[in-house]
C-alpha positions as CSV (number, residue, x, y, z in Angstrom):
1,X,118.6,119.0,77.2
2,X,119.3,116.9,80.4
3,X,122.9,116.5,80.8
4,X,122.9,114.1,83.2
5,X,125.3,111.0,83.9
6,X,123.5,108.0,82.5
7,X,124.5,105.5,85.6
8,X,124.7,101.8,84.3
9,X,121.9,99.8,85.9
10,X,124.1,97.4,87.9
11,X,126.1,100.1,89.1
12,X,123.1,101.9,91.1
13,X,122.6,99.9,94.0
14,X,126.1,100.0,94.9
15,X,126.8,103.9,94.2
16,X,123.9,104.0,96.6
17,X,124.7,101.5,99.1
18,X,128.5,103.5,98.9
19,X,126.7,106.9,99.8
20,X,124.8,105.9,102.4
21,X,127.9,104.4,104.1
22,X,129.8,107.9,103.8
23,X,126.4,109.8,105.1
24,X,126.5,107.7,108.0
25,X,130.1,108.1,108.8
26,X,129.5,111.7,109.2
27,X,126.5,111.4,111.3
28,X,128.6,108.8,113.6
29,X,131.5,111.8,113.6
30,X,128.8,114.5,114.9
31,X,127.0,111.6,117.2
32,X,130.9,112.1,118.7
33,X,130.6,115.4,119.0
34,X,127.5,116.0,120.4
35,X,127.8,113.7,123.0
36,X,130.6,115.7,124.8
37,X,127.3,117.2,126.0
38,X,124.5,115.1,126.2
39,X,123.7,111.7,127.3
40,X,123.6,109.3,123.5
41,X,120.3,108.0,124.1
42,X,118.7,111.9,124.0
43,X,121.0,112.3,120.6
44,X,118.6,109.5,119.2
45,X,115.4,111.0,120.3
46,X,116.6,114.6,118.7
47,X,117.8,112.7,115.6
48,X,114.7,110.9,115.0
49,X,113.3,114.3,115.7
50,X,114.8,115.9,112.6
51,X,115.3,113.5,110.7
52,X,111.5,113.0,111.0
53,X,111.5,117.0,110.3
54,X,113.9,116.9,107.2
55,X,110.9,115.0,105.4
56,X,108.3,118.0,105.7
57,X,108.9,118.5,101.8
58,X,108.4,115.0,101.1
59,X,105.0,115.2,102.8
60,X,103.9,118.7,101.6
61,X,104.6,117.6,97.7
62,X,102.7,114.3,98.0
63,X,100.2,114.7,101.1
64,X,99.4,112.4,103.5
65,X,98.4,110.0,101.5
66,X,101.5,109.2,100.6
67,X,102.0,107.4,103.8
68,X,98.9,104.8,103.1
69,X,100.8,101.4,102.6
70,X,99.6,97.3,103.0
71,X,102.8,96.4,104.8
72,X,102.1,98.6,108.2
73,X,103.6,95.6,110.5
74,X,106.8,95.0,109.0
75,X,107.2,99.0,108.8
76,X,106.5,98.4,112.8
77,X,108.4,95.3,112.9
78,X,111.9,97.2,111.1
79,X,111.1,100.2,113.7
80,X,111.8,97.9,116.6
81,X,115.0,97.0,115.3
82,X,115.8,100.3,114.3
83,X,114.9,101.5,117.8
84,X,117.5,98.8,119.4
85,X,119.8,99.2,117.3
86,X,119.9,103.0,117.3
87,X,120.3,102.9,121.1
88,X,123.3,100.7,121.1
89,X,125.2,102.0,118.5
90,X,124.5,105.3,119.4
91,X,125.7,104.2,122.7
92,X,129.0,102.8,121.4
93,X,129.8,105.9,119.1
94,X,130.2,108.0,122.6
95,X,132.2,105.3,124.1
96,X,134.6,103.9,121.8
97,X,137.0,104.6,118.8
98,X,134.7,105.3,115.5
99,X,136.8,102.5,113.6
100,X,136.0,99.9,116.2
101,X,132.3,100.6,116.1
102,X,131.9,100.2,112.3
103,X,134.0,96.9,112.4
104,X,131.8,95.7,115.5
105,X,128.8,96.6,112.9
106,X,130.2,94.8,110.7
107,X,128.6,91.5,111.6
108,X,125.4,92.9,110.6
109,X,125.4,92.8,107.2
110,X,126.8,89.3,107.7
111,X,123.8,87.7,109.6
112,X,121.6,89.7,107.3
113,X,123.1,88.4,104.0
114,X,122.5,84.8,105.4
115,X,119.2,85.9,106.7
116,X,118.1,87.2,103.2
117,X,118.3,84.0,101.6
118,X,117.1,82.2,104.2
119,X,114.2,84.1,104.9
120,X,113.7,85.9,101.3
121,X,114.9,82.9,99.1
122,X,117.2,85.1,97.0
123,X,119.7,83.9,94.8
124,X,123.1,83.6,95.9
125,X,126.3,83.4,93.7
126,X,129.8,82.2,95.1
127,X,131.2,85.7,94.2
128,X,128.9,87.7,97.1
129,X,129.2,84.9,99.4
130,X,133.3,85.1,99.2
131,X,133.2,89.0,99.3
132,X,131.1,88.9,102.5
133,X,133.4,86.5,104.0
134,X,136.3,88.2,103.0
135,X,135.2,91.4,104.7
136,X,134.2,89.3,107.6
137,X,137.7,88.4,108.2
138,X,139.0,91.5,107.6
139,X,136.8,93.3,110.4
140,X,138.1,90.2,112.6
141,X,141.9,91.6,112.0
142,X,141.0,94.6,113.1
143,X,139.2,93.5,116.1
144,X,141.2,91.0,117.6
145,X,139.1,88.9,119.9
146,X,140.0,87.7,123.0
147,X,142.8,90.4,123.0
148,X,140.9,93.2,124.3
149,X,138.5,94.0,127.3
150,X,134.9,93.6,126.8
151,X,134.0,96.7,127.8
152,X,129.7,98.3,127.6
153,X,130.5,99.9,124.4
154,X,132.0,97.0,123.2
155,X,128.5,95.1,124.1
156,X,126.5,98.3,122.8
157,X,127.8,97.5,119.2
158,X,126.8,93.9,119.0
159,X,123.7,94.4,120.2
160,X,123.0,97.3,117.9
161,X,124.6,95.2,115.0
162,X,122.6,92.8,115.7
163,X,119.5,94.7,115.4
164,X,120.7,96.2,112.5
165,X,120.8,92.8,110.8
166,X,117.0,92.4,111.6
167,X,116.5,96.2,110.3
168,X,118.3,95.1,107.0
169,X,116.4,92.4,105.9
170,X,113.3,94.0,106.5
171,X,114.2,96.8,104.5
172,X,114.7,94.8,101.8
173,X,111.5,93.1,101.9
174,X,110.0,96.2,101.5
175,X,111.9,98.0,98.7
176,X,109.8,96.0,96.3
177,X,106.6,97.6,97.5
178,X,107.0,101.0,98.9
179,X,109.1,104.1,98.2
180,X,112.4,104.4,99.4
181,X,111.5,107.8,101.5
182,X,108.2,105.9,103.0
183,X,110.5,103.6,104.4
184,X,112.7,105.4,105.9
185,X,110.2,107.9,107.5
186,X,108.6,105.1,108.8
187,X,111.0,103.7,110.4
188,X,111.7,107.1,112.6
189,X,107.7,107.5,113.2
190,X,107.7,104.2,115.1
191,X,111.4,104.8,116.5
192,X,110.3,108.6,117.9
193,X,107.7,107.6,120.8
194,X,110.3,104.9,122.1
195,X,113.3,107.3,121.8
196,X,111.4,110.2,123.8
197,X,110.2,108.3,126.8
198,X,113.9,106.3,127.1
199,X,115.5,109.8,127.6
200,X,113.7,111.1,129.4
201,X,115.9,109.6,132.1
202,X,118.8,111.3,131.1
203,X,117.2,114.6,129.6
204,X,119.2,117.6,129.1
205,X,118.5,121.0,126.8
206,X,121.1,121.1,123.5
207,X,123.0,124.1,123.5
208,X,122.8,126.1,120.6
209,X,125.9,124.6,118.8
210,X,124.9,120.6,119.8
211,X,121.0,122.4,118.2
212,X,122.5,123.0,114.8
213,X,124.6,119.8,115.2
214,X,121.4,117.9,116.0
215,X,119.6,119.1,113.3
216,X,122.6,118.7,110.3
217,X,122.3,115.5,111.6
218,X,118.5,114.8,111.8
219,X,118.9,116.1,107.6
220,X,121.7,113.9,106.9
221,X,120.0,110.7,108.5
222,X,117.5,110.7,106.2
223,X,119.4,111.0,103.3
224,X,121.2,108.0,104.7
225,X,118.5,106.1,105.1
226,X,116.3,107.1,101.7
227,X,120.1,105.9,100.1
228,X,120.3,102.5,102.0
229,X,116.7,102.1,100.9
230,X,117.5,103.0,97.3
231,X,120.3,100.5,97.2
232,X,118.0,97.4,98.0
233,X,115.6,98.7,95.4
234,X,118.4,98.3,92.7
235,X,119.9,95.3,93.4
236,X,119.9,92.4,95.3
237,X,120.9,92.6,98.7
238,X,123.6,90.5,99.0
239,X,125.8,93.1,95.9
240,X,125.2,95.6,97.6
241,X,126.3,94.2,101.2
242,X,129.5,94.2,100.8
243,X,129.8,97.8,100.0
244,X,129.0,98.9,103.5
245,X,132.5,98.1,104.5
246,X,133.7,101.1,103.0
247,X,132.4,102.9,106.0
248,X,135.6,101.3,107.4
249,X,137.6,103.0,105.7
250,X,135.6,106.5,106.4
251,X,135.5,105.8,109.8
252,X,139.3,105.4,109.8
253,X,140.1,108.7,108.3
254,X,137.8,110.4,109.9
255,X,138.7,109.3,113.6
256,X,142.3,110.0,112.7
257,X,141.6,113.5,111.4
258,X,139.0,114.6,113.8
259,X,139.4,113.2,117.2
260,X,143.2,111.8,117.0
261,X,142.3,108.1,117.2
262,X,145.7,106.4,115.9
263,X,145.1,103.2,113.5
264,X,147.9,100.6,114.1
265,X,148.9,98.4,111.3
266,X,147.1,95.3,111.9
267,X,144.0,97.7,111.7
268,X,145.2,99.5,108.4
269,X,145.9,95.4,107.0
270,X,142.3,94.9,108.1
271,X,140.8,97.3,106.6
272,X,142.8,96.3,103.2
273,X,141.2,93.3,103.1
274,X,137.9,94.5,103.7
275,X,138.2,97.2,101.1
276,X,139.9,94.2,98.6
277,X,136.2,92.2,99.0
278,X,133.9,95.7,98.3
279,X,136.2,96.1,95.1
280,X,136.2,92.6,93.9
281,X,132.0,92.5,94.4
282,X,131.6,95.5,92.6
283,X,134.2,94.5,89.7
284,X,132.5,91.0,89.4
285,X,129.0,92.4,89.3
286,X,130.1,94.9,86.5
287,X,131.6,91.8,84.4
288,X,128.8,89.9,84.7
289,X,126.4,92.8,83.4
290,X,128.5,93.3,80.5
291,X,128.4,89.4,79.8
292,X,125.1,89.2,80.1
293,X,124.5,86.6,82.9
């Protein structure tokens, strides 16, 4: 007898989209970490490592052929922005407060929403489009432009957001056609070569703590990732966008808790009002289910 939770249909793309934002949270936290060792851009090429490592099992149940698909150039083309983008975010998890990175990231989802129904023609309903915008304004609170220095890290995160945006909509393009888990591995397949030979210039041996660290995170990176990729395949992408500014609020606690990065008010009212757009999304998907429409 299978005992299961029967999870509503319209609720599955954002439990995923909310999972993958906490699994990533955590990886940013032990990105953090390692780094007190090692250079950021050798962190990618031993995350992509084991992250490529973590989907032995996936390959052993299926065989190789599991990795035949039609769409080999936009699994190239999303590798490319992965690759980018890993490097500067990556970059501005060692360099700046956890809470600043994911509001910096923010702007991703935001060009990708606007991108997706540009470039993908999907529907778009003045509910999502005011959630995305709400959050947008929220992440602005916490920022504060033109109030603080434009520092490298600062210039890491825009650049990796704006990769990620690229990343995002090709993802999506492919959730129709190809498994969740194909996506995701091969994204790091085409982001490992790239990764290795970049750090190489700053190459250092993991000790045996930052080994273990590296390869929690290598497993918890593709869980992210096979989550993200299951989101998209349940609902359209701009629902499930505005859940990733929950990772706002993870962020938050866990910079406070773990490396003693205070959170001033302005940042706490920012994060309200990006939380207040993930909940109103989600409540107005769920009425609309129920309705019918």
């Amino acid at each position: 007898m299978d005992i299961r939770p029967v999870i509503p249909q319209h609720l599955k793309g954002p439990l995923w989209m909310l999972w993958s934002c906490f699994l990533f949270v955590i990886i940013w936290g032990l990105i953090r970490v390692a780094s007190e060792n090692m250079h950021p851009f050798v962190i990618v090429f031993y995350r992509t490592l084991f992250a490529i490592l973590a989907f032995a099992p996936f390959l052993f149940k299926n065989g190789i052929s599991i990795l035949k698909t039609k769409y080999l150039g936009r699994h190239g083309l999303r590798g490319f922005f992965s690759f980018f983008g890993t490097l500067g975010l990556f970059y501005a998890v060692a360099h700046i407060p956890l809470a600043e990175t994911v509001a910096i990231s923010y702007s991703a989802p935001v060009f990708a929403a606007a991108g997706m129904v540009l470039i993908l023609k999907e529907k778009v309903h003045v509910r999502r489009i005011t959630a995305i915008i709400l959050g947008f304004i929220g992440v602005l609170v916490v920022l504060r432009p033109g109030f603080q220095e434009l520092t490298p890290g600062l210039l890491a995160a825009f650049f990796g957001s704006l990769m990620l945006a690229g990343s995002l909509i090709v993802i999506k393009s492919l959730s129709s056609t190809d498994r969740p888990q194909l996506i995701a591995l091969y994204s790091f397949l085409f982001v490992l070569p790239g990764s290795f030979l970049v750090a190489l210039f700053f190459w250092t041996w993991p000790s045996p703590r930052d080994l273990m660290i590296l390869i929690v995170m290598g497993i918890l990176v593709g869980l992210a990732h096979t989550a993200l990729a299951r989101a998209f395949a349940n609902a359209e992408a701009t629902a499930v966008l505005p859940i990733d500014f929950s990772r706002m609020l993870f962020a938050t606690i866990l910079g406070l808790v773990a490396f003693g990065e205070s959170v001033d008010l302005i940042a706490w009212i920012g994060a309200a009002v990006i939380l207040g757009s993930t909940v109103f999304v989600a409540h107005r998907e769920a009425v609309m289910a129920k309705s019918g429409k």
